[in-house]
TIVOZA-119527 format. One record per residue (C-alpha): residue in three letters; x, y, z. Coordinates in steps of 0.1 Angstrom, whole numbers, padded with zeros to 4 digits, always signed. Each point is the difference from the previous one (the first is absolute). Last residue first. Layout:
<pts>
ALAXYZ
...
</pts>
This chain:
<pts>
UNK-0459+1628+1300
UNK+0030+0021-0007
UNK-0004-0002-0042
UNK-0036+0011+0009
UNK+0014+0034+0017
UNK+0020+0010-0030
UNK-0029-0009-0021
UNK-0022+0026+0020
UNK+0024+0023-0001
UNK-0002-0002-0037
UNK-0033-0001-0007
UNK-0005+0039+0020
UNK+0026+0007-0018
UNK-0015-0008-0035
UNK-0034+0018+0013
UNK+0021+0032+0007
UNK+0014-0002-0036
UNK-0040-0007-0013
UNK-0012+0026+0023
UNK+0025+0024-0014
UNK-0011-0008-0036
UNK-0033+0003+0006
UNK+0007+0035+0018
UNK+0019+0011-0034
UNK-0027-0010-0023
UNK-0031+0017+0014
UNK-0021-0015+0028
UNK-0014+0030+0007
UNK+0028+0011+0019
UNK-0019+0006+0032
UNK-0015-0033-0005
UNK+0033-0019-0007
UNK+0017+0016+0030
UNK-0033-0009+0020
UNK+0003-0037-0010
UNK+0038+0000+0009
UNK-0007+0016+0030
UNK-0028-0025+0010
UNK+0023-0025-0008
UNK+0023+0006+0028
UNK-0026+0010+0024
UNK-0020-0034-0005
UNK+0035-0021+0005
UNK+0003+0019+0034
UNK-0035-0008+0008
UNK+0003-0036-0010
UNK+0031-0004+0016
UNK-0013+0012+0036
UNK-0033-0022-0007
UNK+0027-0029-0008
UNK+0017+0008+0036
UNK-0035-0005+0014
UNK-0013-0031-0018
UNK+0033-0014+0013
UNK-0001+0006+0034
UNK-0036-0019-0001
UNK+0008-0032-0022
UNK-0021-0009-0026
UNK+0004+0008-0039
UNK+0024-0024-0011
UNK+0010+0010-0036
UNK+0001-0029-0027
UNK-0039+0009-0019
UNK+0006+0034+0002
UNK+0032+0000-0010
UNK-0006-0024-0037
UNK-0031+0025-0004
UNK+0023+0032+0003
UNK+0025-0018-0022
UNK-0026-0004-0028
UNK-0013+0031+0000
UNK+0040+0017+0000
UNK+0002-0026-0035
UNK-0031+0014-0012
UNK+0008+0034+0006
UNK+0036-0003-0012
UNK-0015-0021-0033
UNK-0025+0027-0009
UNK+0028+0023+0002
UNK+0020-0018-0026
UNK-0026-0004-0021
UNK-0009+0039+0002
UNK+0035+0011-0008
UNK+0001+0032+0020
UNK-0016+0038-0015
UNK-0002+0011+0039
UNK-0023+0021-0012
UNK-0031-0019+0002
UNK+0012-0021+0031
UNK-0031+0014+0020
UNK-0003-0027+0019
UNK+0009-0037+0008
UNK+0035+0004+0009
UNK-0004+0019+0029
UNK-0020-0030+0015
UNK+0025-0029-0011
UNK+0025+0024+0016
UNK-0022+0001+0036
UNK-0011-0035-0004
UNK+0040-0013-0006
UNK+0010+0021+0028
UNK-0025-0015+0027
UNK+0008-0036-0013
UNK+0037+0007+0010
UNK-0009+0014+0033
UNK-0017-0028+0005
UNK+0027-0021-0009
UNK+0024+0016+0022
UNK-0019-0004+0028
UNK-0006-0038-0011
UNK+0034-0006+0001
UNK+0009+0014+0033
UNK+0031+0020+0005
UNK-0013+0029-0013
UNK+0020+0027-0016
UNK-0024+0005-0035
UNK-0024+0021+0017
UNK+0033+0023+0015
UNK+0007+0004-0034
UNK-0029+0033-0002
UNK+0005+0012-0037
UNK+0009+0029+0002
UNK-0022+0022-0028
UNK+0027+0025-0010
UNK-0013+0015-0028
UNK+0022+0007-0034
UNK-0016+0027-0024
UNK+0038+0016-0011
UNK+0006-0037-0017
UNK-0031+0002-0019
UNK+0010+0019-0030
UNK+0028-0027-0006
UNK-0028-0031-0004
UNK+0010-0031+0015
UNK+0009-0024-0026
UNK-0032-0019-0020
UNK-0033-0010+0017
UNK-0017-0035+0007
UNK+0032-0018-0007
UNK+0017+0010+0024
UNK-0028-0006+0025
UNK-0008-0034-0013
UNK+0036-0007+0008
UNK+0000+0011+0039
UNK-0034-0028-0001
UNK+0020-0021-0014
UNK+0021-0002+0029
UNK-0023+0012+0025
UNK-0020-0033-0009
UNK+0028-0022+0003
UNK+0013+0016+0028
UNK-0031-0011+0012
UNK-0004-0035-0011
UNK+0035-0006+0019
UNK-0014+0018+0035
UNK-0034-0020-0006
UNK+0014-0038+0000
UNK-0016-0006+0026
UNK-0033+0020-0005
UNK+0000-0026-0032
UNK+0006-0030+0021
UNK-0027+0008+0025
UNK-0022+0007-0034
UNK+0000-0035-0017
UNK+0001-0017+0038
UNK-0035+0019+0003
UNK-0008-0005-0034
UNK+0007-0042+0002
UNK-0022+0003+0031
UNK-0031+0013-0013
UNK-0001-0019-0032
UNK+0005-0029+0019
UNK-0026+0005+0029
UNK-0022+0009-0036
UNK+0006-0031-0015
UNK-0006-0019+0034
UNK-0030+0016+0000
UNK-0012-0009-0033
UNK+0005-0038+0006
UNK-0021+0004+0029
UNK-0026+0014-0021
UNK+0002-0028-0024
UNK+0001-0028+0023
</pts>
C-alpha cells in the first residue's frame, strides 16, 4: 500500500510541475519584459553616466535584428535565450575595471541565469526547418558578441570599453523588449 501510495505522490508531483511550468512558458513574453526591465535598471545602477572620455571610442557592433524578425514564437525565443548566454557570458569576466556596483551586477547575472533556465526549460526544440533557421541565428548572434568580446580584449577591458559594452548591452535589452511587447 505504501509503495503504491508513493507513486501516486510522485505521478502528482510530476504533473502538478508540468502544468506549473506550461503556465510559466505561457506567460513568458510578460515575465520577460519583466526581466529586461529590471534588468535595464540593474544596468544603471551598476555604473554612473556614461563617461565623456569615451564618447570618441564608440564601436559599431550591429546588432543582427533580423534574429529578432521571426514570425514564430519559439524562433524568437531562441534567439532570445541565445542573447541572454552570450551577455550573461560577457558579464562574467574580467569586470575589474569596470569599477560597477557589485550587488547590482550580481543581480543582472543572476537574474539573466535565471531567465536562461526559465527558456530552456519553455523553448521547443524539435522541428527540422527550425533547428536550421536557429543555427543561422546562432551564428549571427555568435559574431555579434564575438566583437564585443574582442573589443573588450583588445582594450584590455579598461573602463571606457566596459562602459560601451554595457550601452551596447542596454540596446541589445531594448530591442529585445520591443520585440516581447509584439509577442
Amino acid at each position: 500500500i505504501m509503495n503504491a501510495f508513493g507513486l501516486i505522490q510522485i505521478g502528482l508531483i510530476l504533473s502538478s510541475t508540468t502544468i506549473i511550468s506550461s503556465l510559466q512558458c505561457n506567460h513568458l513574453p510578460l515575465q520577460q519584459r519583466k526581466v529586461i526591465e529590471n534588468s535595464l535598471r540593474l544596468l544603471d545602477k551598476m555604473g554612473k553616466k556614461f563617461p565623456q572620455q569615451c564618447l570618441r571610442e564608440k564601436m559599431p557592433f550591429r546588432f543582427p535584428t533580423q534574429v529578432l524578425q521571426s514570425r514564430q514564437k519559439e524562433a524568437v525565443g531562441v534567439a532570445i535565450e541565445e542573447i541572454f548566454q552570450h551577455i550573461f557570458y560577457i558579464f562574467s569576466k574580467n569586470l575589474t575595471l569596470a569599477a560597477w556596483d557589485g550587488t547590482a551586477l550580481d543581480q543582472f547575472q543572476n537574474g539573466l541565469y535565471l531567465q536562461i533556465e526559465q527558456l530552456e526549460a519553455c523553448v521547443i526544440k524539435e522541428n527540422t526547418h527550425y533547428r536550421q533557421s536557429k543555427e543561422v541565428s546562432r551564428l549571427k548572434l555568435k559574431k555579434y558578441f564575438q566583437k564585443i568580446d574582442h573589443f573588450l580584449k583588445d582594450k584590455q577591458h579598461d573602463l571606457c570599453s566596459w562602459e560601451i559594452s554595457r550601452a551596447e548591452t542596454r540596446r541589445c535589452l531594448q530591442l529585445i523588449d520591443k520585440v516581447t511587447k509584439k509577442l
